[in-house]
C-alpha positions as CSV (number, residue, x, y, z in Angstrom):
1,X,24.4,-77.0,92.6
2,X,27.4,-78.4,94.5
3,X,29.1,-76.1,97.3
4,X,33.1,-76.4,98.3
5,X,35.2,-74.6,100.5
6,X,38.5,-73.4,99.3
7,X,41.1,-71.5,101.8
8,X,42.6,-68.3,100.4
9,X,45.1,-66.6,102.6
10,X,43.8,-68.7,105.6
11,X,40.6,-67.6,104.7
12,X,38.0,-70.2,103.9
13,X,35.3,-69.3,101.2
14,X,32.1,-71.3,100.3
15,X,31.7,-71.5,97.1
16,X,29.0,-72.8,94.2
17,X,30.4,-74.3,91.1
18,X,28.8,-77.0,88.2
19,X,28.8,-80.2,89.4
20,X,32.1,-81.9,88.6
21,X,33.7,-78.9,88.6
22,X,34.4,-79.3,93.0
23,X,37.9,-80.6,91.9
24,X,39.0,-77.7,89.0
25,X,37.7,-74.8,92.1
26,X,39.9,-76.2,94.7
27,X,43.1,-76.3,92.4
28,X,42.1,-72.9,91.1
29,X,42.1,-71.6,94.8
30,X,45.2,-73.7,95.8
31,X,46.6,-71.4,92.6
32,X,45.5,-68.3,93.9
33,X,47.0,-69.1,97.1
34,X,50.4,-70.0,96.3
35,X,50.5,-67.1,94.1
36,X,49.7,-64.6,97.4
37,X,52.2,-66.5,99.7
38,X,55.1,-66.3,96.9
39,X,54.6,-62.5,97.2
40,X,54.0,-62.6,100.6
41,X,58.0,-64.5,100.6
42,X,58.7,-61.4,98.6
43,X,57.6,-58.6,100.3
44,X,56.5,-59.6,103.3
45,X,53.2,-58.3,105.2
46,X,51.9,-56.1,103.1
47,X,48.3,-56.5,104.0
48,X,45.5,-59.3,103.0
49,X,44.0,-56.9,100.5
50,X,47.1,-55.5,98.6
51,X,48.1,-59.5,98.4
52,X,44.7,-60.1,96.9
53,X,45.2,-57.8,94.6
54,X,48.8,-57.7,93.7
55,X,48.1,-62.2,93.1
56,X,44.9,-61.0,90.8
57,X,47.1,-59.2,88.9
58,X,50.0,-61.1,88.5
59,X,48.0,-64.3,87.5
60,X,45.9,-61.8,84.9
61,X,49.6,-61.0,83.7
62,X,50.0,-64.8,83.3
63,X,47.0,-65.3,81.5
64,X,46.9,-62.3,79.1
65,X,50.5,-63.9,78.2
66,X,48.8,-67.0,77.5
67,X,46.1,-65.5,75.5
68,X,49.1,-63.7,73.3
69,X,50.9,-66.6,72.5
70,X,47.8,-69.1,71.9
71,X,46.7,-65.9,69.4
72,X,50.1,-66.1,67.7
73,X,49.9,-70.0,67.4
74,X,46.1,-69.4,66.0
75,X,47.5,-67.1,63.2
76,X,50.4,-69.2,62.8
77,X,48.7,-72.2,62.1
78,X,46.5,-70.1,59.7
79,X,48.9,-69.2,58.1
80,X,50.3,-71.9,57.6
81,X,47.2,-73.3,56.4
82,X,46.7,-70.8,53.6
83,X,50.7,-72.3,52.3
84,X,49.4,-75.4,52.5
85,X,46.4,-74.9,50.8
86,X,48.0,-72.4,47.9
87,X,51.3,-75.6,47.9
88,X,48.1,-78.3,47.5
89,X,46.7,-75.6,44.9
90,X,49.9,-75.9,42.8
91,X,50.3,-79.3,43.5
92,X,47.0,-79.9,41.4
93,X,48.1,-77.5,38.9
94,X,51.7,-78.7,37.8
95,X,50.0,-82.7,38.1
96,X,47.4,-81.4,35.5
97,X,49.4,-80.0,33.5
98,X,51.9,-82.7,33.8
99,X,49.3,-85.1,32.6
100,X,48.8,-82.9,29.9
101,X,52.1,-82.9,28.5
102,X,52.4,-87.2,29.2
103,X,48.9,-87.3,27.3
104,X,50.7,-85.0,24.7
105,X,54.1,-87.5,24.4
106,X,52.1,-90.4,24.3
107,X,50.0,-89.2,21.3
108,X,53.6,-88.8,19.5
109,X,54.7,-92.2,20.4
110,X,51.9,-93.5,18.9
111,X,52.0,-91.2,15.9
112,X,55.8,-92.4,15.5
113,X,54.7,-96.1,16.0
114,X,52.2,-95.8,13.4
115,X,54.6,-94.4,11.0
116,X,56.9,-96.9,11.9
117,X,54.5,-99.5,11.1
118,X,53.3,-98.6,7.7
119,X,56.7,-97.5,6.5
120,X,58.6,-99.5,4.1
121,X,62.2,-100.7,4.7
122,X,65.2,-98.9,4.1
123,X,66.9,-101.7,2.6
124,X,65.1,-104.6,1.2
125,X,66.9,-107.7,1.4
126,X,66.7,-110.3,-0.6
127,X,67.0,-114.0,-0.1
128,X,69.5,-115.9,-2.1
129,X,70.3,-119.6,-1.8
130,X,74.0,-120.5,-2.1
């Protein structure tokens, strides 16, 4: 198992992680400890510890945020999955049941054309020669 070091409030940590995972710890520490010198900026010297801390807390703020709105885009799109699949739902019911009614129109047509056929002329002409 691969070892790095990250620095942390000028503190250096070894640490283990997966191997290809050296690069993701390192950024997640350089995270961490840009989060403690920002409040650090703010408040001063306040003590390693309470900056530890107050950092943990503040980037657990971030992340239950992000959790929050990635659940809201989860129901969301489920939502708007169920539409789609109810809109696809109708979709197949009004084609049906246009297919129905064309089947229905087409049996008229050729009802009427049948009719048409075998009927006999309103007005027979006849052919004279002049």
């Amino acid at each position: 198992m691969p070892h790095v070091t990250v620095t942390v409030n000028g503190k250096n940590f070894r640490m283990a992680c997966d191997a290809g995972q050296e690069d993701h710890l390192i950024g997640l520490a350089d995270r961490m400890n840009e989060a403690i010198e920002g409040l650090r900026e703010t408040f001063g010297e306040i003590g390693d510890l309470r900056l530890t801390v107050m950092a943990s807390i503040l980037m657990t703020d971030k992340l239950d945020e992000a959790e929050r709105r990635i659940a809201a885009g989860e129901d969301k799109a489920r939502t708007l999955t169920g539409e789609r699949d109810a809109a696809l739902a109708k979709n197949g019911e009004l084609e049906a049941l246009f297919v129905d009614q064309l089947e229905t129109v087409q049996s008229r047509v050729d009802a009427l054309a049948g009719d048409l056929n075998g009927a006999r002329p309103l007005v027979e002409v006849e052919a004279t020669n002049p």
